[in-house]
GULUMVEX-780206 format. One record per residue: residue in one letter; x, y negated, z of N, C-alpha, C, O in turn. Coordinates in steps of 0.1 Angstrom, whole numbers, padded with zeros to 4 digits, always signed. Layout:
<rs>
AXYZXYZXYZXYZ...
</rs>
This chain:
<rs>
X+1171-1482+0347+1178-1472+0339+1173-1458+0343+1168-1456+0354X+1175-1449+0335+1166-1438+0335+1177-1429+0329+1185-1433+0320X+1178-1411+0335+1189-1402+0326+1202-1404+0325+1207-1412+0333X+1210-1399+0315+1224-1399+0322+1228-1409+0317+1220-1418+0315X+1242-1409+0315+1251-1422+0311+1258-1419+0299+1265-1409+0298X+1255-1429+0287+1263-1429+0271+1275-1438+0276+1274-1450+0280X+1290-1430+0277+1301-1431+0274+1309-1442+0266+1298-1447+0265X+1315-1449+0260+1319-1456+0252+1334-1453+0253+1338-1463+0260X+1346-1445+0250+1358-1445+0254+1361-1446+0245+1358-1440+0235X+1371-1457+0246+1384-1458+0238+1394-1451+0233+1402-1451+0242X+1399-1446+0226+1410-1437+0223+1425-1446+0219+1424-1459+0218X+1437-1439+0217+1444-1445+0212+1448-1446+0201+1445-1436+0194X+1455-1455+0196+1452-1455+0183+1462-1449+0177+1460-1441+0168X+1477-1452+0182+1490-1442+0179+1491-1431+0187+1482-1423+0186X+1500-1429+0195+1505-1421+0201+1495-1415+0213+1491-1422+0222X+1492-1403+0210+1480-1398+0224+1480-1400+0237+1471-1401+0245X+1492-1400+0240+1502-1403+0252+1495-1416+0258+1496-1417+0271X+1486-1426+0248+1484-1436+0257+1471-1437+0259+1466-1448+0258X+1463-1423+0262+1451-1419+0268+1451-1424+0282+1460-1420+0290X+1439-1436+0287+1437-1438+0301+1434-1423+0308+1426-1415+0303X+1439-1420+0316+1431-1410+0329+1417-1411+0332+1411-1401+0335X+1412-1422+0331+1398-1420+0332+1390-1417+0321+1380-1410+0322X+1395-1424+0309+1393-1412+0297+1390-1402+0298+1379-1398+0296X+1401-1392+0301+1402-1382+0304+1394-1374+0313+1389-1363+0311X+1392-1381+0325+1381-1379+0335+1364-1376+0329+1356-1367+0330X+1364-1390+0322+1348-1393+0314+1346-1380+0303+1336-1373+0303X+1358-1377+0292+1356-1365+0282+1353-1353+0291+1342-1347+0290X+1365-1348+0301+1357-1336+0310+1348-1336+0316+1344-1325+0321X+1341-1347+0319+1323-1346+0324+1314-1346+0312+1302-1343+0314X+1318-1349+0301+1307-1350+0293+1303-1338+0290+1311-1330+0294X+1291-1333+0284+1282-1323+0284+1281-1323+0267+1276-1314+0261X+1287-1337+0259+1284-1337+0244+1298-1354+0240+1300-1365+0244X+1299-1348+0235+1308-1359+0234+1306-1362+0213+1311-1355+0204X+1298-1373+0210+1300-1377+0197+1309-1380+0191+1317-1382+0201X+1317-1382+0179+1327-1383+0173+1329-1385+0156+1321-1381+0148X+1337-1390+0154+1335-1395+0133+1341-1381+0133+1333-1374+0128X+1354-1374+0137+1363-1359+0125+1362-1354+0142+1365-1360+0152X+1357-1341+0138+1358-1329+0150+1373-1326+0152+1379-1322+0162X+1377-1331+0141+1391-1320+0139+1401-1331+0144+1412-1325+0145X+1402-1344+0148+1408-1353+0154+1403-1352+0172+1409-1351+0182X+1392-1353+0169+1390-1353+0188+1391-1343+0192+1394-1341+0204X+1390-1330+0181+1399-1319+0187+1407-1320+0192+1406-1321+0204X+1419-1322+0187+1435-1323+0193+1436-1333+0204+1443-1335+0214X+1423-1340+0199+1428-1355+0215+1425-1347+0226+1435-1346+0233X+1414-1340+0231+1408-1328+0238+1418-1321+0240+1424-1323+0250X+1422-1312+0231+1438-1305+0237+1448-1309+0243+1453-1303+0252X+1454-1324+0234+1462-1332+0241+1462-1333+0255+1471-1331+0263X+1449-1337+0257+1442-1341+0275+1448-1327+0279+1459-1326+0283X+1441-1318+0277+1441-1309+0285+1427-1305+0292+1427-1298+0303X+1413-1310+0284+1400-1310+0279+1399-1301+0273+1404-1299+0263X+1388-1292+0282+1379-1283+0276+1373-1291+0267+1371-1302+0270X+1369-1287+0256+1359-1289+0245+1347-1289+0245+1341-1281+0238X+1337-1298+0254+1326-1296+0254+1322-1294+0238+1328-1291+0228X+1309-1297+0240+1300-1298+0221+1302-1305+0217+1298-1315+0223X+1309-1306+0207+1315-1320+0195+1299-1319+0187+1292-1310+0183X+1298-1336+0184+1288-1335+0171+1294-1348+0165+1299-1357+0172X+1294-1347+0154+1299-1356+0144+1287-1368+0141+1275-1368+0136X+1294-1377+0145+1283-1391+0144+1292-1401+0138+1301-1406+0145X+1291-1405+0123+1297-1413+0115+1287-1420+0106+1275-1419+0107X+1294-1432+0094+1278-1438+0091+1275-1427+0085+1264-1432+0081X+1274-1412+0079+1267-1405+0072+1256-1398+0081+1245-1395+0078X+1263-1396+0094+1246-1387+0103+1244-1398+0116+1239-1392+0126X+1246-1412+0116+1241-1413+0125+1226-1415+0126+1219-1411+0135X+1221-1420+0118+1207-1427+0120+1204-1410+0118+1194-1409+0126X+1206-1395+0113+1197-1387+0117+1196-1379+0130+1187-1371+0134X+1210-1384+0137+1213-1376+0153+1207-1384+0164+1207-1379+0175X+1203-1396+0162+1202-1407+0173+1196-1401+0181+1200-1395+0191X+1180-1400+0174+1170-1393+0185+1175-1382+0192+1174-1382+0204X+1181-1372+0186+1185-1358+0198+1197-1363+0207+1198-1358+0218X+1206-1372+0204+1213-1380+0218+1200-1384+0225+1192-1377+0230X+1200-1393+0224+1192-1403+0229+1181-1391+0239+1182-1391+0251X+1174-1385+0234+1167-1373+0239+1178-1366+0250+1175-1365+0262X+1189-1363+0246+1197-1355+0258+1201-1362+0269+1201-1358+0281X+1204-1376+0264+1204-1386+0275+1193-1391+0288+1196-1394+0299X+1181-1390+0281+1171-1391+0288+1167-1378+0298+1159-1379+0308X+1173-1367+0292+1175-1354+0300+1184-1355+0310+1186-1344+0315X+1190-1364+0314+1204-1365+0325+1219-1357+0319+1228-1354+0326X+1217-1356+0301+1234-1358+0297+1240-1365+0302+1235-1377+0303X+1255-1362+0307+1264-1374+0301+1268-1375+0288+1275-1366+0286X+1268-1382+0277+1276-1384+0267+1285-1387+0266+1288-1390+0278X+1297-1390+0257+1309-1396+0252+1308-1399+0241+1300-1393+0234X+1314-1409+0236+1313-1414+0219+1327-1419+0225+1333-1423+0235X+1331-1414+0208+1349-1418+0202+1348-1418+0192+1341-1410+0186X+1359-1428+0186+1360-1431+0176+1373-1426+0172+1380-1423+0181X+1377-1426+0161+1390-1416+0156+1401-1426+0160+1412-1421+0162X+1400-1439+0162+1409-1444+0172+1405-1459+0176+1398-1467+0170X+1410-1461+0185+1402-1476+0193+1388-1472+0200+1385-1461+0204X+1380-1484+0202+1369-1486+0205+1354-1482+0195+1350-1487+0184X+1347-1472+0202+1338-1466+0193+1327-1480+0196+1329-1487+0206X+1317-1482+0186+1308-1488+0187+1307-1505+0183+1298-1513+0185X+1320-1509+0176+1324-1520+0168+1327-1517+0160+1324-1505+0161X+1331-1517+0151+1330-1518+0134+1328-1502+0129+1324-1499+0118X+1333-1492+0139+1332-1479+0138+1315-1474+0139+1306-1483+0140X+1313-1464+0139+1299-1454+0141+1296-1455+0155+1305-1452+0162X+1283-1461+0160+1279-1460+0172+1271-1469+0179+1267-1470+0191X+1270-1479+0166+1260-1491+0167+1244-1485+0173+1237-1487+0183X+1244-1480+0164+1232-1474+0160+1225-1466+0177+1215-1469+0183X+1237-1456+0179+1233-1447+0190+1233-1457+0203+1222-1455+0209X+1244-1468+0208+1241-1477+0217+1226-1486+0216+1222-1492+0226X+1223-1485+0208+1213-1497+0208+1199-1489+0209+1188-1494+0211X+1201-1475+0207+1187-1469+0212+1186-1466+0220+1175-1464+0224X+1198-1461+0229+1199-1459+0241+1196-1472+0252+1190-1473+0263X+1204-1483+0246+1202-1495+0258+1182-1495+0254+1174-1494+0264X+1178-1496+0245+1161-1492+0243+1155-1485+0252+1144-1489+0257X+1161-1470+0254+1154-1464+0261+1155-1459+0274+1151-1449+0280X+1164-1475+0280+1168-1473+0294+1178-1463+0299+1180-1457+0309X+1183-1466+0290+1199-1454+0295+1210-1463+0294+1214-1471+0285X+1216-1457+0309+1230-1466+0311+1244-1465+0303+1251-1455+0302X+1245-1476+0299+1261-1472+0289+1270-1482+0291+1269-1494+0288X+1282-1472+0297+1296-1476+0302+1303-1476+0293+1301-1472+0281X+1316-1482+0299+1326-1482+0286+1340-1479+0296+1343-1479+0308X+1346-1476+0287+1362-1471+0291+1373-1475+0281+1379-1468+0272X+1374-1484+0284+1387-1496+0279+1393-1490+0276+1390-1479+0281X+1409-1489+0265+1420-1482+0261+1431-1492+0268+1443-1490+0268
</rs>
């Protein structure tokens, strides 16, 4: 494994309230945190009580054109975050795509259960 670590957190699906703390932990270290609506992981970020790192919108419309510049920051020793507007990012949601070039290019990716 090589560079930082791509994130996988869970969000909740109703009530914000049932954000893990380590969630929370993982979003305030990240350096970029991916996401399908800025304007939803906004408020989850506030809710926390999360500064706002750099939101980038990774949905099926941009992921295949963002991969490489993750994937690239990763290899730079980013941490990433990927969320999905609720549940688990990277199953049926946006983020196939970005896990699987990452696990390619030797970068470690965790997950953070809801």
């Amino acid at each position: 494994m090589s560079g930082g670590t791509l994130w996988l957190v869970a969000t909740p699906i109703g009530n914000l309230g049932d954000l893990a703390p380590r969630a929370v932990a993982v979003l305030s270290a990240a350096a970029l945190v991916c996401c399908e609506d800025t304007r939803r992981t906004g408020r989850l970020l506030q809710h926390a009580g999360v500064r706002a790192p750099a939101l980038l919108v990774v949905n099926d419309h941009t992921e295949f054109d963002v991969v490489d510049a993750v994937v690239d920051r990763l290899l730079a020793g980013a941490v990433v975050a990927v969320v999905s507007d609720a549940g688990m990012p990277g199953l049926s949601d946006p983020g196939e795509q970005l896990v699987a070039a990452a696990v390619t290019a030797g970068v470690a990716v965790e997950v953070v259960p809801g």
